[in-house]
C-alpha positions in Angstrom: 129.3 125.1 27.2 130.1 122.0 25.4 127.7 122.0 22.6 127.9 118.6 21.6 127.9 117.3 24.9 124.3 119.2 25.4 122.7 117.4 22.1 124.2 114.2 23.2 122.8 114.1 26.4 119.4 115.8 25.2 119.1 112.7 22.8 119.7 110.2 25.6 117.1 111.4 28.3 114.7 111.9 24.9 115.6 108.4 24.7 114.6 107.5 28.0 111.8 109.2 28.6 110.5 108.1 25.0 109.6 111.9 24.2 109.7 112.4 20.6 110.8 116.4 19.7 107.0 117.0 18.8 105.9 116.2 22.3 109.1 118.1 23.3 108.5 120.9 20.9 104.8 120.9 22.5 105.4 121.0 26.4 108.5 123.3 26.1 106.5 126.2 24.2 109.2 125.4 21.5 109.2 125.2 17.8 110.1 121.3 16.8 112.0 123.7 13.8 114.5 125.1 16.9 114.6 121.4 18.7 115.8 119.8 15.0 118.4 122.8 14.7 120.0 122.5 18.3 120.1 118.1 18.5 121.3 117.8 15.0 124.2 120.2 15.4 123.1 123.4 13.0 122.9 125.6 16.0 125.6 126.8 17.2 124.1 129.2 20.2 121.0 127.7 22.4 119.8 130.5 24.4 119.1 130.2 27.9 115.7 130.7 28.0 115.3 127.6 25.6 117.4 125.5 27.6 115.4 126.4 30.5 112.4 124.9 28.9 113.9 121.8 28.1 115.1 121.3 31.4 112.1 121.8 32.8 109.9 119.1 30.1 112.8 116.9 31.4 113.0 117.3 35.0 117.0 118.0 35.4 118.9 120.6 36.0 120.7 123.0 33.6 124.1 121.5 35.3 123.0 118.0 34.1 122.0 119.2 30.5 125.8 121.4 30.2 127.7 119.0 31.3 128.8 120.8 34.4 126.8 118.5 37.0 127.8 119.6 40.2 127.7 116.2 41.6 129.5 113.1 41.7 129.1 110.4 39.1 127.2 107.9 41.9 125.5 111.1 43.3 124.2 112.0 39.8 123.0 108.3 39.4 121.0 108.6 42.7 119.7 111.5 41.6 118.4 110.3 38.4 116.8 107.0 39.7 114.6 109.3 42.2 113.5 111.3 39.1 111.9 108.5 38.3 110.2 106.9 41.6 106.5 107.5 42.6 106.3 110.6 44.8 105.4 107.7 48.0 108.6 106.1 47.4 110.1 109.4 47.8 108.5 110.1 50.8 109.6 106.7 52.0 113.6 108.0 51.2 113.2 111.1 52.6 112.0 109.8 56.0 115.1 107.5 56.1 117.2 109.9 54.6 116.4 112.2 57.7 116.9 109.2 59.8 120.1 108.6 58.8 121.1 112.5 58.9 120.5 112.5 62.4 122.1 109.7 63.4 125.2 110.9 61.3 125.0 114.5 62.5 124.8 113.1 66.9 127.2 110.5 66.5 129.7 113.3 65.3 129.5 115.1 68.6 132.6 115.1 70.0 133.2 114.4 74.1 129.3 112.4 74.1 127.8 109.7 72.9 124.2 111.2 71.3 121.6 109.2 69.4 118.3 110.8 67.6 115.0 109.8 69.6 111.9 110.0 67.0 109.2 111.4 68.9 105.8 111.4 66.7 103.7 113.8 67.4 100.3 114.7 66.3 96.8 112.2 65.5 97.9 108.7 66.2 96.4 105.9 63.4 97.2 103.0 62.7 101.0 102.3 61.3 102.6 104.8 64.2 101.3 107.2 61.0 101.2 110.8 62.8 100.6 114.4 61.7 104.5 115.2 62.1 107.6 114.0 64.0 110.5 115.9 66.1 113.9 114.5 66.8 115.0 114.6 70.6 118.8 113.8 71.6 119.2 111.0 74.2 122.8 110.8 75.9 124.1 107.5 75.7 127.4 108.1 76.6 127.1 105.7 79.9 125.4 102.8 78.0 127.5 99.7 78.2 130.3 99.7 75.3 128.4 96.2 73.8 124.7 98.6 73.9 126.1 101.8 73.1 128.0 100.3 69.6 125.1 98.8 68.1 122.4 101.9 68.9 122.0 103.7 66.0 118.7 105.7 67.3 115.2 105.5 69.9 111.6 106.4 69.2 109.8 107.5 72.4 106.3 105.4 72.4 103.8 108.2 73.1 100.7 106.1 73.2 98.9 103.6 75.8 97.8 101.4 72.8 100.9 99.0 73.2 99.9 98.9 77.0 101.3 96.3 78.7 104.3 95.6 76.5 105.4 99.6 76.2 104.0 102.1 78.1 104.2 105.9 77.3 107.7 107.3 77.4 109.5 103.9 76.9 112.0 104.6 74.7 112.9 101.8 71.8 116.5 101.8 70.5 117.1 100.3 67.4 119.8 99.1 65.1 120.0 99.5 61.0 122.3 97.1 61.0 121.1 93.9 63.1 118.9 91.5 60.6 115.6 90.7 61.6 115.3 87.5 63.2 111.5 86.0 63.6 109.9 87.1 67.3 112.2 90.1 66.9 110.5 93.9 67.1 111.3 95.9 64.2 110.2 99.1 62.8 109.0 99.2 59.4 108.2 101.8 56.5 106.1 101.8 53.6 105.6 102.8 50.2 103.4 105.4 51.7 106.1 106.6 54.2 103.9 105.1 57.0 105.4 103.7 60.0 104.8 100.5 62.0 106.5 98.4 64.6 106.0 94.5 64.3 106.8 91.8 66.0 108.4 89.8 62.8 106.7 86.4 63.2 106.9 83.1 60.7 103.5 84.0 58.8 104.4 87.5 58.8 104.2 90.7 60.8 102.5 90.9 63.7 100.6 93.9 65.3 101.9 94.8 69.0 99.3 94.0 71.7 96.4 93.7 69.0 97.1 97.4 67.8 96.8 97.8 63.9 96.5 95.4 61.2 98.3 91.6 61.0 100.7 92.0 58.0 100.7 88.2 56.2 104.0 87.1 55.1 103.3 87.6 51.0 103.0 91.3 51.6 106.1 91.8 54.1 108.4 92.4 50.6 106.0 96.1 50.3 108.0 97.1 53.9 111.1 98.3 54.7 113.0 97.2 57.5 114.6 100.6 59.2 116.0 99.3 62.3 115.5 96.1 65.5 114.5 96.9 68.7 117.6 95.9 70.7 116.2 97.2 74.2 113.3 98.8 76.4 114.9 102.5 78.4 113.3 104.9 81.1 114.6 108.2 80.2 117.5 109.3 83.2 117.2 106.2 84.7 120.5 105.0 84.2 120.6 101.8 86.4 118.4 100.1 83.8 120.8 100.1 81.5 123.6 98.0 83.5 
């Protein structure tokens, strides 16, 4: 291990995290006596147990305090940001991060053209907010080329509460990449990880068919845009597509 690597990088994330050794010395079960003799260089073997407990006060890995990250240099800067984001921004990346998995992972599939349908499942409130979510695959491979290039993934409405604008087992594909453009649909995410789909409107976001809350314009920068509706499908009804 490169020893003075370790102390430099323990002084940094000290730095960051605006822990002095005492309050170091105190949540690691340390003596501040060992802390002085490893960051100023008089140590000359850190065990592992005591490296163990630093990494833990700090929230990284052992990798990350050696030197020997395992990740890349944008990777490790990724990582390091989430460290410090609110566990419901988390939750917020983790939904898209799944998103985007499976979107990566059916697109890959050789011979077909696959897209992830969201399918919530669970207690329905308001924000498309449900106990837990599956992933169907929907075959796209006989979409027309100027559809099929631009679908990035579907959620399969499983309510009557958007009733008459999207009935149960509609299925709404979406783009990430089309910018919302006002009357468009979009699906949205929150801080909380909540879901919603809104039509995007001039003073702001508005419910479909009078089902959840009116989102005014001032509040639209707390939601994250994760995709526009591009079209309306029946399941195996491939006419409708044409």
């Amino acid at each position: 291990m490169n020893l003075q690597y370790f102390r430099t990088t323990l002084r940094k994330m000290l730095r960051e995290k605006k822990l002095t050794l005492n309050a170091l010395s105190l949540q690691a079960d340390l003596s501040e006596d060992t802390l002085r003799s490893i960051i100023y260089g008089k140590s000359q073997d850190i065990k592992l147990s005591t490296m163990i407990k630093i990494a833990d006060v700090l929230n990284c890995s052992l990798d990350e305090l050696a030197g020997r990250s395992p990740y890349s240099t944008q990777e490790q800067a990724i990582l390091n940001r989430i460290r410090n984001l609110p566990e419901r921004s988390v939750n917020t990346l983790q939904f898209i991060i799944e998103l985007e998995e499976h979107s990566a992972l059916y697109k890959s599939k050789k011979g077909t053209d696959m897209i992830p349908v969201f399918v919530p499942v669970g207690s329905l409130r308001d924000g498309m907010f449900y106990d837990c979510s599956i992933y169907e695959e929907l075959n796209i491979s006989e979409y027309p080329g100027s559809l099929k290039s631009i679908t990035d993934f579907g959620i399969r409405i499983v309510t009557h509460n958007y009733e008459p604008i999207y009935y149960p087992n509609d299925i709404l594909l979406f783009s990430h990449n089309k910018l919302p453009e006002f009357h468009d649909i979009v699906l949205y995410i929150d801080n909380d990880g909540k879901i919603y789909i809104r039509r995007y409107l001039e003073y702001g976001l508005e419910a479909i068919n009078g089902f959840g809350k009116n989102i005014p314009i001032k509040e639209i920068k707390n939601y994250t845009a994760l995709g526009v509706v591009l079209k309306v499908v029946k399941e195996f009804d491939i006419e409708q597509y044409r």
